[in-house]
Backbone as a ProteinNet text record, in pm:
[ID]
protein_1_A
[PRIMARY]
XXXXXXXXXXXXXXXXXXXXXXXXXXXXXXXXXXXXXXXXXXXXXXXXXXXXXXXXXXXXXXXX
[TERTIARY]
-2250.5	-2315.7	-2224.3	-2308.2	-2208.5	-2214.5	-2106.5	-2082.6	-2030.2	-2086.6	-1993.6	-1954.4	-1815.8	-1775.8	-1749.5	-1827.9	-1868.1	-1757.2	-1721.5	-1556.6	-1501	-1380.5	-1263.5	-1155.3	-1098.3	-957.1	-847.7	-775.3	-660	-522.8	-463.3	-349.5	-228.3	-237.7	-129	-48.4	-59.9	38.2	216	280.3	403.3	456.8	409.9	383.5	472.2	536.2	634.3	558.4	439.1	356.5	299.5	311.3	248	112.2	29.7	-88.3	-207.1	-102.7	-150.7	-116	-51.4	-52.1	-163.2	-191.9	-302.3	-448.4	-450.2	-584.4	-587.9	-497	-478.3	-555.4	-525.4	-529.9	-701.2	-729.6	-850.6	-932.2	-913.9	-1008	-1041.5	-951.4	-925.4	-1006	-1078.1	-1185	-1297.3	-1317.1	-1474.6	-1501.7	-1661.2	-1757.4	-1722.7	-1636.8	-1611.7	-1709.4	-1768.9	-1834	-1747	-1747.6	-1729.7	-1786.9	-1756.1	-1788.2	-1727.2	-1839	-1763.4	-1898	-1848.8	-1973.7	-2043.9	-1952.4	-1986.2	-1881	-1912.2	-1820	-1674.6	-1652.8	-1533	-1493.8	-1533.7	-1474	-1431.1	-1529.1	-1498.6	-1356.5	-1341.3	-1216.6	-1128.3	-1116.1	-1027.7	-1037	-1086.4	-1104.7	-1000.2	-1017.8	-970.4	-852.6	-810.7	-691.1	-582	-642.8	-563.5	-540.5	-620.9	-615.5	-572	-574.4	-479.3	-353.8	-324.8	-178.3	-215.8	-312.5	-323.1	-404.7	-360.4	-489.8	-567.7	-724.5	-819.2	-839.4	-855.9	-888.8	-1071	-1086.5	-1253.3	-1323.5	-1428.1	-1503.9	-1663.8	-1729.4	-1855.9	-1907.7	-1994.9	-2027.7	-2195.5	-2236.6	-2401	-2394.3	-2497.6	-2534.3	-2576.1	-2541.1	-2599.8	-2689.7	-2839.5	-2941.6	-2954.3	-2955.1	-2982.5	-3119.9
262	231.5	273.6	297.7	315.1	267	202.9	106.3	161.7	88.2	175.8	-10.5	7	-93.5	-125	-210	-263.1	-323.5	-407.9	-469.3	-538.1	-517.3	-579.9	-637.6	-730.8	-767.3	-801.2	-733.5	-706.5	-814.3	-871.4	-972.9	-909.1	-880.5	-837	-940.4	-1067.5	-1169.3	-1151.2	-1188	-1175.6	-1060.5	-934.4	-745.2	-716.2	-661.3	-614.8	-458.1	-511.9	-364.9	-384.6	-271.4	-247.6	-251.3	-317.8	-301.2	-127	-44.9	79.4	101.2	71.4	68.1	-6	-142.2	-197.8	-196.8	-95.7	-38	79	170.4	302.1	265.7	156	116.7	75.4	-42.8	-49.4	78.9	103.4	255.2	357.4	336	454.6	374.6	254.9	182.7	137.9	129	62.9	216.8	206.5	318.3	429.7	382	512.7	462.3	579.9	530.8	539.2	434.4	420.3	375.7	394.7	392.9	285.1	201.3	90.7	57.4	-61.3	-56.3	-214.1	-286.1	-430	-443.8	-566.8	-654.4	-668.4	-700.2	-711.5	-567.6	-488.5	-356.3	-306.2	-290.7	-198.5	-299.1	-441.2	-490.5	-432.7	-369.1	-324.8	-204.3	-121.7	43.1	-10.1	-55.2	-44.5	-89.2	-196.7	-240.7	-112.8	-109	47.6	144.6	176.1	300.1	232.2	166.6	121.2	50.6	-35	-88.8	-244.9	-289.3	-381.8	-459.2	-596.7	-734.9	-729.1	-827.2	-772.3	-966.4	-971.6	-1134.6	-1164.5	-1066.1	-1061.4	-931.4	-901.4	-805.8	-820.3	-722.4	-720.6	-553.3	-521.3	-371.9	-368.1	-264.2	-246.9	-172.6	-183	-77.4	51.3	138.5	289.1	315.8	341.1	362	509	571.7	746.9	782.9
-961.3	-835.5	-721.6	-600.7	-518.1	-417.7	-313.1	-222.8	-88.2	26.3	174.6	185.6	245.1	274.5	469.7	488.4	649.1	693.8	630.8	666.3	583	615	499.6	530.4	531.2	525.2	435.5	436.1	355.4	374.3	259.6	257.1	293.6	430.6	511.5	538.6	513.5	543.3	516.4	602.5	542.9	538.9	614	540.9	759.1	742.3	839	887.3	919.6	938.4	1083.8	1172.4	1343.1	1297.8	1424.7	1419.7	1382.7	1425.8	1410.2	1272.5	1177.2	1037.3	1023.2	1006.1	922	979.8	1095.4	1181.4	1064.7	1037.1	984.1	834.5	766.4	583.4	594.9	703.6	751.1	738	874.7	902.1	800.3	665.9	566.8	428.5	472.8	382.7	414.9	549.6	622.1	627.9	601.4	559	495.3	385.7	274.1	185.4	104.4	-18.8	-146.6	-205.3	-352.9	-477	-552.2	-671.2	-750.3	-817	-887.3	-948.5	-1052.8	-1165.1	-1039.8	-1045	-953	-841.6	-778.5	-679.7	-716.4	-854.6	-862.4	-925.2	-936.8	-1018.2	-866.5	-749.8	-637.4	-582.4	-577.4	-525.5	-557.8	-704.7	-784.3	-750.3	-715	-699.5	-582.9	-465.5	-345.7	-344.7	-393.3	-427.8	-490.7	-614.7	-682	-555.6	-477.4	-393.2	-233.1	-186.7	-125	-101.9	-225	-231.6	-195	-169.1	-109.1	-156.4	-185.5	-188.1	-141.9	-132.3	-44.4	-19.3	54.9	112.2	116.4	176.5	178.4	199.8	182.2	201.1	171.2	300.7	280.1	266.4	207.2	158.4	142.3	149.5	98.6	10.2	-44.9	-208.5	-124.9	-156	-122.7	-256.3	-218.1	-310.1	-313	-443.6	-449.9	-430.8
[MASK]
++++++++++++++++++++++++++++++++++++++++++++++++++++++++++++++++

C-alpha cells in the first residue's frame, strides 16, 4: 500500500539539533509517498530512513 504522510513528529527530545535541521528531517517526510504493508510497517520504513523515532503521525492511503 501506499501512504503520503500529512504530519509527523519526530523524538527529537534531548537531540542538540537547530531548528533548520529538524524543519530539514520534517520537510524530507510530510507528503512523500511510501510504501508499507500497514501503520506500523510505514513507522518502520520512516524510522529506518530517517534515523529517527517517530512520536506521532498522521498519513492518507493513496488509492491506485
Amino acid at each position: 500500500m501506499q501512504f503520503q504522510v500529512t504530519e509527523i513528529e519526530f523524538d527529537f527530545d534531548d537531540e542538540d539539533l537547530t531548528d533548520d535541521e529538524r524543519d530539514d528531517i520534517i520537510g524530507d517526510t510530510v507528503g512523500q509517498i511510501w510504501e508499507a504493508d500497514d501503520e506500523e510497517d510505514l513507522v518502520e520504513e520512516i524510522t529506518c530512513a530517517t534515523g529517527w523515532c517517530i512520536k506521532s503521525i498522521d498519513y492518507r492511503h493513496i488509492l491506485n
